[in-house]
N, C-alpha and C positions, 0 to 999 in steps of 0.2 A: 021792562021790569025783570029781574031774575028772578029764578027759582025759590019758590016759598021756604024747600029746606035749606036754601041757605043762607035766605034771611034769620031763620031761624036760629041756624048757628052758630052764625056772627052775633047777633042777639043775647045768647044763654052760654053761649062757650065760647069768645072771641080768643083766649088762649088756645083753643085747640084747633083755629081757623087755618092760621097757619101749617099748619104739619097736615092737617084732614084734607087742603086744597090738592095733593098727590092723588087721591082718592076723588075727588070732585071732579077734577080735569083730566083724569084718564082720559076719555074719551078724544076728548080736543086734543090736548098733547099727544097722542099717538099718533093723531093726525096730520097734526103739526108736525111732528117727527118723520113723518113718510114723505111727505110736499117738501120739506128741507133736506131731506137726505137724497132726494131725486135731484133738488135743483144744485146742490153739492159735489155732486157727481159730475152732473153738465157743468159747472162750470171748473170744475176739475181737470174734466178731460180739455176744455178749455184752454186751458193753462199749458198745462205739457203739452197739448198742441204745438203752443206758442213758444214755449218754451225749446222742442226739438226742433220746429223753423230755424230759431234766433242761435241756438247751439250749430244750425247746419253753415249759418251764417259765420263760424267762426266763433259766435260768444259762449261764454262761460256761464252758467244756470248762475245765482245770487243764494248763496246756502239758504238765507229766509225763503229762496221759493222750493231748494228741496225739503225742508222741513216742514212748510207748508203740505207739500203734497204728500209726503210722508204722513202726517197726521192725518190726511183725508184716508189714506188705504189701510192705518190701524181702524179709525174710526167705523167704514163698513163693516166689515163683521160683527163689532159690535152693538150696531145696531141690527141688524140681521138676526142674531140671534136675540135682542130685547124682543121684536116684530112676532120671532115665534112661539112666543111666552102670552101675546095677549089674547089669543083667545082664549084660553085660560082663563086670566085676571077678568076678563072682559066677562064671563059667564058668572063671575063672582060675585059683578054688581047686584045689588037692589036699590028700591027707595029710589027710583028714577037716576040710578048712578051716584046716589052721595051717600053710601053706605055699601059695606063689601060681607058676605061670609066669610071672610078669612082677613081683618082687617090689616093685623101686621103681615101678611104675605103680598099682599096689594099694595096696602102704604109702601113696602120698602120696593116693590115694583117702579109704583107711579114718581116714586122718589129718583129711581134710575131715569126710568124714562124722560124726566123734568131735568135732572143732570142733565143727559146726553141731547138732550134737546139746545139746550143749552150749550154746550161745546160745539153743535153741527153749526150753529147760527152765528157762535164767535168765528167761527170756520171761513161760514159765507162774509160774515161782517170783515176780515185779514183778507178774504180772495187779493192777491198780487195785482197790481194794474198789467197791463199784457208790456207795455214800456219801460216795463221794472224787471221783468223778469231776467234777465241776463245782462252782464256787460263785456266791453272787450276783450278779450284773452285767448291763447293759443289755441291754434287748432286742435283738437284732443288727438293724439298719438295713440297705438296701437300696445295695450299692455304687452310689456315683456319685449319690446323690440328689439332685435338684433343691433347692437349699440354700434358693430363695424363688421361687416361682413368680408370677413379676411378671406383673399382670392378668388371672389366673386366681383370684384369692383370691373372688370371686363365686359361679363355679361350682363351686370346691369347697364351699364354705361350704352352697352348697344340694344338692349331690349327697351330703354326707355328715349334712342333717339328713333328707333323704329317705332316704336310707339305713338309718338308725337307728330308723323308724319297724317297730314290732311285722307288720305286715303285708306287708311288702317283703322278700322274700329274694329275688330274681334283680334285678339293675338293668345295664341297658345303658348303655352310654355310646356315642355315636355322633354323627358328623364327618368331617369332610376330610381326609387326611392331610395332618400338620404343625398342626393346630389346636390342639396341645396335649391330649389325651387319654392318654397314656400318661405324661403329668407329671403328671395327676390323677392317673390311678390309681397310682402312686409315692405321692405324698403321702397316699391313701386307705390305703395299708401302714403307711405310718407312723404315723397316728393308732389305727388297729387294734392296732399292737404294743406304743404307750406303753399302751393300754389290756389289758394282758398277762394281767389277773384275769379276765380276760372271757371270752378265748375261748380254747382249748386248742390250733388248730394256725390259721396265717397263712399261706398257700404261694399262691405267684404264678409263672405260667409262661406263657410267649411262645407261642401255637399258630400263627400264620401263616397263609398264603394256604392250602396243603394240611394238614387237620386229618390228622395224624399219633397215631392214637390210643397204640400202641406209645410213642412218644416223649415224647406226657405222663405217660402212665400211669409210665413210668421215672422222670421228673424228678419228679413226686408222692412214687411210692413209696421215691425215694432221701429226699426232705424228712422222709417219716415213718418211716426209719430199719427199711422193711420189708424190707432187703438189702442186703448188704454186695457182696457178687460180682456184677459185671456178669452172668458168666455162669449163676450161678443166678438171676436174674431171667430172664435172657432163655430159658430152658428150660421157663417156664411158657408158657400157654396167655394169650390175649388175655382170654378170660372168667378163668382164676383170677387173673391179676392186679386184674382188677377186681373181683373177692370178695374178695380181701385189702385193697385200698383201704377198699372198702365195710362193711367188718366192724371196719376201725379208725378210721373216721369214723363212723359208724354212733353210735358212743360216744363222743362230740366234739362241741364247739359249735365250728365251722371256719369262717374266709373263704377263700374259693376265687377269687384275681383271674389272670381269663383274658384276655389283650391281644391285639389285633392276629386279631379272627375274622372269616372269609369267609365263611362257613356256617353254619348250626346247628349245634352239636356237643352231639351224644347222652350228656350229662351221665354218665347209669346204665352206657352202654358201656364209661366210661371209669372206674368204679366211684365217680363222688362223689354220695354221697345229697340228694336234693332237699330244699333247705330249705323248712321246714314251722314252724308256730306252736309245733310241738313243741319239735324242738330245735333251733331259732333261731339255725339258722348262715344267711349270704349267699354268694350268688356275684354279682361283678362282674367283668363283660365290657367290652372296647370292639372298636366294628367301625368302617368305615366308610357301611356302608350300614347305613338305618333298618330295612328288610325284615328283615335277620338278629335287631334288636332284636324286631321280633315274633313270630317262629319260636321264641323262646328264651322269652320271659315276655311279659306284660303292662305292664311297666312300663321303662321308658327315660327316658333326658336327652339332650339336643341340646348338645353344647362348641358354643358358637356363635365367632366370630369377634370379638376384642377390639376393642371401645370403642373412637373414636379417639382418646382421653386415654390410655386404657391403654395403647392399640396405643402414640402417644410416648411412655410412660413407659419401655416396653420399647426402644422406639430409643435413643434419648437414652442407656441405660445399656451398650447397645451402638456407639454410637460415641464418642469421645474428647470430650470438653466441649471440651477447647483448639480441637479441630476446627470444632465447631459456632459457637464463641464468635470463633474466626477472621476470618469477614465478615459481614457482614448476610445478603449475597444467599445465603450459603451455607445460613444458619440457615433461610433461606425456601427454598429447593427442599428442603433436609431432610425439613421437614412435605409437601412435594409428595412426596419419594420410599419417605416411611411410609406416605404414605394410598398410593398406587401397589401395597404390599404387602396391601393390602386387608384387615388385621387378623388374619391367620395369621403365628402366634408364629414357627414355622419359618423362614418367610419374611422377616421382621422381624428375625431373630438372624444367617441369614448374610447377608442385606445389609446388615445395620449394621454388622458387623464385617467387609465387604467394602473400606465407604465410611469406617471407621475413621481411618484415614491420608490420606484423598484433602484436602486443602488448596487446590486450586485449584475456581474457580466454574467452568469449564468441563466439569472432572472432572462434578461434580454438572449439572450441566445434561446431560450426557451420558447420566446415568443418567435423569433423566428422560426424556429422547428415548425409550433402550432401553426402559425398561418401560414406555410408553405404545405399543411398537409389536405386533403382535399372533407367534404363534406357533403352530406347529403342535400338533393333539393326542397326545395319546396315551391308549391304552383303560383302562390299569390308573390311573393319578394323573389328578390333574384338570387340565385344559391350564392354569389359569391361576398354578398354584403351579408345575407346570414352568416358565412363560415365565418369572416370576419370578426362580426358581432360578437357571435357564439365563444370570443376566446376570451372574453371581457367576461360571459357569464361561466365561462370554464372557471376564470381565473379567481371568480368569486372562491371558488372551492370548499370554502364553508356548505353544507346539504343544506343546512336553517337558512340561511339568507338565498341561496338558489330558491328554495320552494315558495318564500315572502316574494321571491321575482317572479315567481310563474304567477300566483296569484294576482299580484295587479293586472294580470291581462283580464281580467275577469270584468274589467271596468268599461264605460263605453271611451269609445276613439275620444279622444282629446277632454275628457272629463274631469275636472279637480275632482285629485282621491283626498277628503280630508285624513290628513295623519294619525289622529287621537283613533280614530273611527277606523284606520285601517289596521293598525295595532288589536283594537279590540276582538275585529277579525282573526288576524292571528292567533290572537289567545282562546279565543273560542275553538277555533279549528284545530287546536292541538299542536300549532308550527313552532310554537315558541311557547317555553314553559318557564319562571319565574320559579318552579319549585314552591308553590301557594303562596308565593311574594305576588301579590299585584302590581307593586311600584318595581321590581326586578323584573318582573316579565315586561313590564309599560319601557322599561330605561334602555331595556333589551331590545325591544321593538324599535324607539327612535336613532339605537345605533344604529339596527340594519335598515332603515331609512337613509342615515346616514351616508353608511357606505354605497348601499345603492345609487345617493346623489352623487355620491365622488368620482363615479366611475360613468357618469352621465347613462344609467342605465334608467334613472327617474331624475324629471326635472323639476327644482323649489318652485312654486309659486312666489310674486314680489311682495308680494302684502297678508298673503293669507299662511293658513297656518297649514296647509296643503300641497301635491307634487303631481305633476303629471306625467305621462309615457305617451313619448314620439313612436307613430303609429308602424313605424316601421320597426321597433325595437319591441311594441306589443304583440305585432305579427312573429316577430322571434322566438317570444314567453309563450305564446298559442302552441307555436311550432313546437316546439320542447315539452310542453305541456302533454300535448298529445302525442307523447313518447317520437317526436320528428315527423307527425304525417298519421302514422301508422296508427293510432287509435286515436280517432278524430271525434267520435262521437264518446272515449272519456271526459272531454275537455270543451262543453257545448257553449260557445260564444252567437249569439245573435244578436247584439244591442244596436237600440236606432234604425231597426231591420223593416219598421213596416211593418210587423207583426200583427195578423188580428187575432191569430189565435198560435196556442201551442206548436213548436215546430215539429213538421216530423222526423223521427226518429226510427230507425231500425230495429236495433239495438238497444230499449229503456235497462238491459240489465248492465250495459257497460258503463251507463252514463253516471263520471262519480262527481261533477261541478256542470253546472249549467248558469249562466248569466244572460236574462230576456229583459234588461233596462230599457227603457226609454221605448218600447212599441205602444198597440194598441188591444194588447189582447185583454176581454173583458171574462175570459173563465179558463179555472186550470182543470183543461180539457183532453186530461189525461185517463187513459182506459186501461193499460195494461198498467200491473205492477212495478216500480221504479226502487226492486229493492236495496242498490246500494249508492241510489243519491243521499249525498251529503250536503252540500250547496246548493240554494235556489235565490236568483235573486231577480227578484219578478217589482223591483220598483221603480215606477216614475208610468204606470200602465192605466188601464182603464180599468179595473177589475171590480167586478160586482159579486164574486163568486170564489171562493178560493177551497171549493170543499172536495177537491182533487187532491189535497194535501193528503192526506190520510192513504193517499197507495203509497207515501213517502217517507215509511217507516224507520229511515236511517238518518232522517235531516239533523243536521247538526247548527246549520246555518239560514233561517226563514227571514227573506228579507222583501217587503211589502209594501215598504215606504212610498211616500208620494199618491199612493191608488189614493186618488180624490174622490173617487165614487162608492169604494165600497165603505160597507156602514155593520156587517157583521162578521165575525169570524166563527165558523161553525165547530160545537161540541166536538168534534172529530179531530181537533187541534189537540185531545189528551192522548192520540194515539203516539203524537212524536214524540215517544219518550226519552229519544237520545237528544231533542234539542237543545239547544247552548244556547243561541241567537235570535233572538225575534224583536222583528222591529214592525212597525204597525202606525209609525209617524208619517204626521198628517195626513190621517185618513181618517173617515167621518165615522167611524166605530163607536157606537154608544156605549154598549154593554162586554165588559171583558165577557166570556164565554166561561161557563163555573168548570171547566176541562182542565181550563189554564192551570190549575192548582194541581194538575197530577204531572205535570212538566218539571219534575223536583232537576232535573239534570240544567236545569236555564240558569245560566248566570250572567247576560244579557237582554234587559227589556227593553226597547227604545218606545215610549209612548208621547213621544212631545210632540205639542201643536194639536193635540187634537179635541178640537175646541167643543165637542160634543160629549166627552170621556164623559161618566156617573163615578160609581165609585168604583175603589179599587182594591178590594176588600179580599177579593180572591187571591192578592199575591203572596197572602200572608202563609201559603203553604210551599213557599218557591224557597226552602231553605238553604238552598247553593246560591242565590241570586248575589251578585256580587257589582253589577250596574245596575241602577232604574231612572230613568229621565221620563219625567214629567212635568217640562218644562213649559210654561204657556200651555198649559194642558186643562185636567180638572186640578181644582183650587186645593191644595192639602185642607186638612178635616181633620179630626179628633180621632175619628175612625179611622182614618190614612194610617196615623201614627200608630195607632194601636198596630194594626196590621204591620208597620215599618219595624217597630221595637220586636218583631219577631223573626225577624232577616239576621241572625246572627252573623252572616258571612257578607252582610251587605258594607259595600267599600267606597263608589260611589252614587250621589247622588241628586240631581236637579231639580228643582221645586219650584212652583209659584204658590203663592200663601196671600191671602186676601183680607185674615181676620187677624186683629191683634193678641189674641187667647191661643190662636193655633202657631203663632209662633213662637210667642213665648214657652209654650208646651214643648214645641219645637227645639228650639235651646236648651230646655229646660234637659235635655237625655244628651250628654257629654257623645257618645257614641255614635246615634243620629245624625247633631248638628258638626263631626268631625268629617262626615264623608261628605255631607255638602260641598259640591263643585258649582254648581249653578245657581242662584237663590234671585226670585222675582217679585216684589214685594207690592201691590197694588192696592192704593184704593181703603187705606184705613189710618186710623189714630192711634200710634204708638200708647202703649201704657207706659203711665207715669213720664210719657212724652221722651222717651229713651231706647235705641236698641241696641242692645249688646251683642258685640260681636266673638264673643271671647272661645267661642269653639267653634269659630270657623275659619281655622286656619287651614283647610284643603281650599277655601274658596278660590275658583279661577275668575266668574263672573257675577257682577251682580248690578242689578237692575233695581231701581226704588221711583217707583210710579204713583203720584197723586196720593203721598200720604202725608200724615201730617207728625214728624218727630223733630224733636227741638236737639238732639246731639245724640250720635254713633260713638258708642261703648267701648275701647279695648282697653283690658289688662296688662298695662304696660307694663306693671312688676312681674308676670310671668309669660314668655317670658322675659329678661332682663333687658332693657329700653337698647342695647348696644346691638342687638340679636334682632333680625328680620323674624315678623312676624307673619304675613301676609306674601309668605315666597313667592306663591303660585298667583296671586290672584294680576292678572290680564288687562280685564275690560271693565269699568264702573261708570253707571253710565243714572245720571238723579237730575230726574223732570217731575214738575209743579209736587213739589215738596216745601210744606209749610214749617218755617220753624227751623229750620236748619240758619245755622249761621256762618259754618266751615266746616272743612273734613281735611281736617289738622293729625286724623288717623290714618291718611294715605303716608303718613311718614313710615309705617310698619309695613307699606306696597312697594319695597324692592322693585319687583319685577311688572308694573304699571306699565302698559303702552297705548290705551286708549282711553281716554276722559271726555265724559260727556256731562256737563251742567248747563240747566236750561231753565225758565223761567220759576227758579224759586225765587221768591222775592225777599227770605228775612237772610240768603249767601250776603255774608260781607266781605271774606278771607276764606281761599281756599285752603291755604295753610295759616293755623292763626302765631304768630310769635310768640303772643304774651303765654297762650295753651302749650305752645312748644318748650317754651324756659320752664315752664312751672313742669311740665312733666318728664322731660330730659334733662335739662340743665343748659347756661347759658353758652358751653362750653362742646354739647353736644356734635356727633359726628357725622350724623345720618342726613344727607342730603338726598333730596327726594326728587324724582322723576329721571332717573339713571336711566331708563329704557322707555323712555316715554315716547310714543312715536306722531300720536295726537291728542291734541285738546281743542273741544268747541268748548267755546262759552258764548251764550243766547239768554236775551232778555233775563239778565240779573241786574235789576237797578241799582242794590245797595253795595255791588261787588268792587271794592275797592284795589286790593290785590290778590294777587296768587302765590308772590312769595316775598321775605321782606328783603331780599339779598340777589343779585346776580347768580344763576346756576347754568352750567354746563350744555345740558340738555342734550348729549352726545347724539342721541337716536333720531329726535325729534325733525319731522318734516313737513307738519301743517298745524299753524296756530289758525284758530277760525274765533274770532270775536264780534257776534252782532248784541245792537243795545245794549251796553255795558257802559252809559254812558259815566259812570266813575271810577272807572278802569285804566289809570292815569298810567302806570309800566308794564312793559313786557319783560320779565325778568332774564335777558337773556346776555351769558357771560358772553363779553368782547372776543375771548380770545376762544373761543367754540370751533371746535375740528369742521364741524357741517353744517357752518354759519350758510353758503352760500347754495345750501341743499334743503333749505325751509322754504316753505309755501305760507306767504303772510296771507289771509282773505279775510275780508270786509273789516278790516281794522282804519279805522279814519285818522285824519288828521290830530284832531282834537281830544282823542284817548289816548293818546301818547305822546308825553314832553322828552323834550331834549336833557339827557343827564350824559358827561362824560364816563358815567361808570357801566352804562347800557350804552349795546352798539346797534340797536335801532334808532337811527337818525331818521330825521322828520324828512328830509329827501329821500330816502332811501322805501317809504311807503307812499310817497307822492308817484315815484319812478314806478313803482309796484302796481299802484292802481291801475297806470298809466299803458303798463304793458302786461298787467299780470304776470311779469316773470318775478322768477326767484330775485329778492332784492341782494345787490350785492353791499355786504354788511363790511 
């Protein structure tokens, strides 16, 4: 029999049984919510088990199970924090739990909790069968690989027939830095994986100057799918992780390619079994010292320095033929300023592409001079590949773009510096000035990006919006940094160092940049005064304590990022008055610190991710603040905006917005909603079932989650429908959205390269025609997804098309289509430049008919399935 009250209420108030049952079943549902977020987990880690098996196997994951799994690691947190809300709600009951003191605080609780309970359980109820999870497809290749390694093809040819020989299981490689060693071992990955029947696991990991055994042992054990949770790895012991390694290699014929080693590293410590005649796996190393080759095995190779045919063939492909072919005399100091690089690859690739553009024989003659004259050393790199180098950053000669070079050494070894992010650095630090243009000092920044990439002093990332620096080119930026050697503790680099605490220093009054990323130090455990640091950049650490700031009286630059543990920033934070930069993303910071308000000189706040954030009411005295990202953070508020509307100099800005009143408010201040760059929309009903997008033309990304709007708003009359409205905007990305029917307003997204639609169920037309004629005209010019680089589309049943006509698609290089089963074309022009450079996945048979006006043939996605490779169109 149940509970008498609620016979009761079903009885005298059967309308209000409904909505009052959030309130009656707290109890059980919380329960239920803990029992299914436990067994969600388990079979979670489940899956991706099976999943990196079936991957080592050669197969390709099935997008339905990354998205799957996807959805399980948003899902935790969210529930995590529902979990710490009920004892709260939970003290709130009376009346044996079917009545609350606080009824609407409760109800909209137990209402969550009943949603999300709900999601966990559609969760378990989709778990992938473990035979679904992947299917055949190419061995995954190594990002960014070296696509032909010109004048190397020798020493691979002989390092990998010695390699293959039955008695060789360890092989060193060993060389100069920049001679090309970490391009062999790349290419040595790749012949290992085409050869996929062979060996059972391929795993290659970066160890560096300080071997970091924790830090392999991690990136091993993430490759072999022996952990899903950072923090359940990190809970073991240094030795059990190396008996879990070792117990699933153990059973494994493995290559294990170790790059970049200073020292012997204790293979067994790190748990990978010695290869043996037994079970005939390898490991290769490369260092640059020969010593570490014999400490480690018996058997090594020398990269030697290339040929001087080879060494020209590599110039010649890095400088311009018109250039070389220009003037006689030119073509002849050429081969003087090749041989000058004395046959190291590195050195040969950013000089040639230094000397790219130079047209005049002076220019060249110049360079000769320079690299014939000598140069100081330095202990770590060899003097002659710095002096080398160092003419590429002479040649910059610009001071602004020289000192944007020294600063990226501030970054850890082999690190994506995001661009946007390193720019803003710049402008904070004073390197680069705009004259109080923000978009002139931003346009300024991605030129000396620019040229920096042109002269291979920094390398593009393939996909991301990001660049990185060869560790030998950042030992160069150090070296110069710290005036050549000579002030070393100006220019304080320790990243990935192992760190558990502050390093020492001599000298805190020289120190005027310090970078301690990526350690483990838990307090800024500094005693003396550091009075002319500018730069601190202490993220990706353990820190629970940062009230060392305050001897820091010159910080221009506070960056904190990533510290998962720490949870306050102390009062002492008002003392930086000269701050510009503080970033404090993702870290579990509840309370900004009421200090923050006397920080008037900040015009950078990075506060996103951090999913603990209250209000943020204190920024409201930051009147220079000119960035604020609060992205995935605390939810904007009424108060937010009050507070925002008082940022006169505020330029950009990211948001997540949860209620329908707060954005509309939002919009509603032209100023506000112009700086939006980010906007994340969760979890509500559009008023009058519409959102206007009409001042937000800064937007670069934007995110719409679980809400419920029936059509996206722009003012096509201004401005005039011919005119790109939406220049900047990137990434849009709209899951379980009720009521949507098209987004027929991506026509005004120029510059679109990643679309993501997913189970909304009223998508019929991504772009609709009849919407397009009536509000351009039938004659209109604007053809859409010009830089489009990807589009998923997932579980839209009613999605008919995406476009009514064949387009271009110049950029585009993965259509992903699951459950779309009315999804009859893929709108793609025949005559397409990089038809043969698109990645079709999970597009069936049956979504797609034969039309001679589209040049996806029905063979051409049979062949696709069949090999996963690119279909040839």
């Amino acid at each position: 029999m149940g509970n008498p009250f609620a016979l009761i209420f079903e009885s005298i108030f059967p309308t209000l049984v409904e909505h009052a049952k959030y309130i009656f079943a707290l109890k059980d549902n919380l329960k239920a919510l803990i029992n299914a977020i436990l067994e969600l987990e388990a079979s979670s880690a489940d899956v991706v088990r099976e999943v990196e098996i079936q991957e080592r196997q050669g197969l390709q994951r099935l997008e339905i199970v990354g998205l799957w799994i996807n959805r399980v690691e948003v899902i935790g947190p969210k529930v995590l924090l529902l979990l710490e809300g009920s004892r709260v709600e939970l003290r709130r009951l009376s009346m044996f739990g079917y009545w609350s003191d606080d009824f609407e605080s409760t109800y909209r609780y137990g209402e969550k909790v009943s949603e999300t309970l709900d999601e966990v359980k559609t969760l378990l109820s989709t778990k992938p069968p473990d035979e679904t999870v992947a299917r055949r497809g190419l061995p995954p290749h190594m990002e960014g690989l070296t696509q032909h390694p010109v004048g190397l093809e020798n020493i691979l040819e002989e390092t990998w027939e010695r390699l293959m020989k039955d008695k060789v299981g360890i092989l060193g490689l060993y060389g100069m830095g920049g001679i090309g060693k970490t391009t062999i071992l790349e290419q040595i990955k790749n012949k290992f994986l085409e050869k996929g029947d062979e060996f059972d696991e391929v795993i290659s990991v970066v160890v560096s100057q300080d071997v970091q055994i924790d830090r392999i042992q991690k990136e091993i054990g993430k490759r072999l799918g022996l952990f899903v949770s950072d923090t359940e790895w990190e809970l073991k012991t240094q030795k059990e992780k190396a008996e879990l390694i070792r117990m699933f290699l153990a059973r494994k014929r493995f290559v294990m390619l170790l790059d970049d080693i200073w020292k012997k590293v204790e293979l067994e410590k790190i748990g990978i079994p010695l290869p043996s005649l037994a079970n005939r796996s390898k490991v290769v190393f490369t260092t640059r010292l020969r010593k570490v080759c014999g400490r480690m095995g018996p058997d090594d190779m020398e990269v030697k320095r290339l040929e001087p045919e080879k060494a020209w063939e590599l110039f010649r492909q890095k400088v311009r033929a018109d250039t070389l072919e220009s003037d006689v005399k030119i073509f002849e100091l050429a081969r003087r300023v090749c041989g000058r690089c004395k046959g190291l690859p590195l050195a040969l690739t950013v000089i040639g592409e230094t000397m790219a553009c130079k047209m005049m024989v002076h220019e060249w003659q110049h360079a000769v001079d320079v690299l014939n004259s000598n140069a100081a050393g330095y202990p770590e790199v060899e003097e002659e590949i710095l002096k080398i180098l160092k003419f590429s950053y002479d040649d910059l000669k610009d001071e602004t773009v020289q000192q944007c070079f020294q600063y990226c050494a501030l970054f850890p070894e082999d690190d994506l510096i995001e661009q946007q992010m390193l720019v803003d650095y710049w402008i904070c630090e004073g390197i680069i000035d705009g004259g109080g243009d923000r978009e002139k000092a931003m346009n300024l920044g991605y030129n000396i990006i620019g040229i920096l990439v042109s002269v291979s002093l920094l390398m593009k990332h393939e996909s991301r919006q990001a660049v990185i620096m060869h560790d030998v080119v950042r030992h160069m930026a150090q070296w110069i940094a710290s005036n050549f050697g000579k002030e070393e503790e100006n220019f304080v680099v320790k990243t990935g160092a192992g760190l558990h605490q502050m390093p020492v220093v001599r000298d805190w009054n020289a120190v005027r940049r310090m970078s301690l990323q990526n350690n483990k130090i838990r307090n800024i455990s500094v005693t003396m005064d550091c009075p002319n640091l500018t730069t601190l950049f202490l993220g990706r650490n353990r820190l629970v304590n940062v009230s060392g700031v305050s001897l820091m009286p010159k910080l221009v630059v506070l960056d904190l990022s990533g510290n998962t543990r720490l949870s306050q920033v102390p009062e002492e934070v008002s003392e930086l008055v000269s701050l510009r930069f503080l970033s404090l993303a993702r870290t579990l910071v509840q309370d900004l610190p009421m200090g923050l308000r006397k920080l008037i000189q900040l015009r950078h706040l990075d506060l996103d991710f951090m999913l603990r954030l209250g209000s943020i009411s204190v920024i409201s005295n930051l009147l220079n603040l000119e960035t604020l990202n609060i992205y995935l953070s605390t939810p904007l508020s009424l108060e937010s905006i009050d507070a925002l509307k008082l940022l006169e100099n505020l330029q950009v800005l990211s948001v997540s917005i949860t209620k329908a009143f707060v954005l509309e408010r939002l919009l509603s201040i032209p100023k506000l909603a112009s700086c939006i760059e980010g906007l994340h929309l969760d979890g509500f009903e559009a008023i009058n079932g519409t959102v206007s997008m009409e001042f937000l033309a800064g937007l670069h990304k934007l995110e719409i989650y679980e809400c419920r709007i029936s059509d996206i708003i722009v003012d096509w009359g201004n401005p005039t429908p011919s005119e790109v409205y939406f220049h900047n905007l990137k990434s849009v990305s709209i899951s379980s959205v009720k009521g949507l029917k098209d987004l027929t307003w991506l026509l005004s997204a120029s510059s679109l390269t990643t679309l993501y639609v997913g189970r909304s169920s009223e998508m019929k037309e991504i772009i609709s025609r009849e919407k397009a004629v009536g509000i351009l005209g039938e004659k209109h010019s604007i053809k859409p997804f010009a830089n489009l680089k990807m589009i998923r589309l997932y579980n839209l049943e009613k999605l008919k098309s995406i476009y009514w006509e064949p387009l271009p698609f110049p950029c585009l290089t993965e259509v992903s289509v699951i459950k779309c089963p009315n999804l009859k074309v893929i709108p793609f022009k025949k005559e397409s430049s990089n038809r043969n450079q698109i990645s079709f996945k999970h597009v069936e048979e049956d979504q797609i008919i034969k039309d001679p006006t589209f040049s996806l043939a029905l063979w051409d996605l049979q062949h696709f399935r069949s090999s996963n490779r690119h279909p040839t169109l």
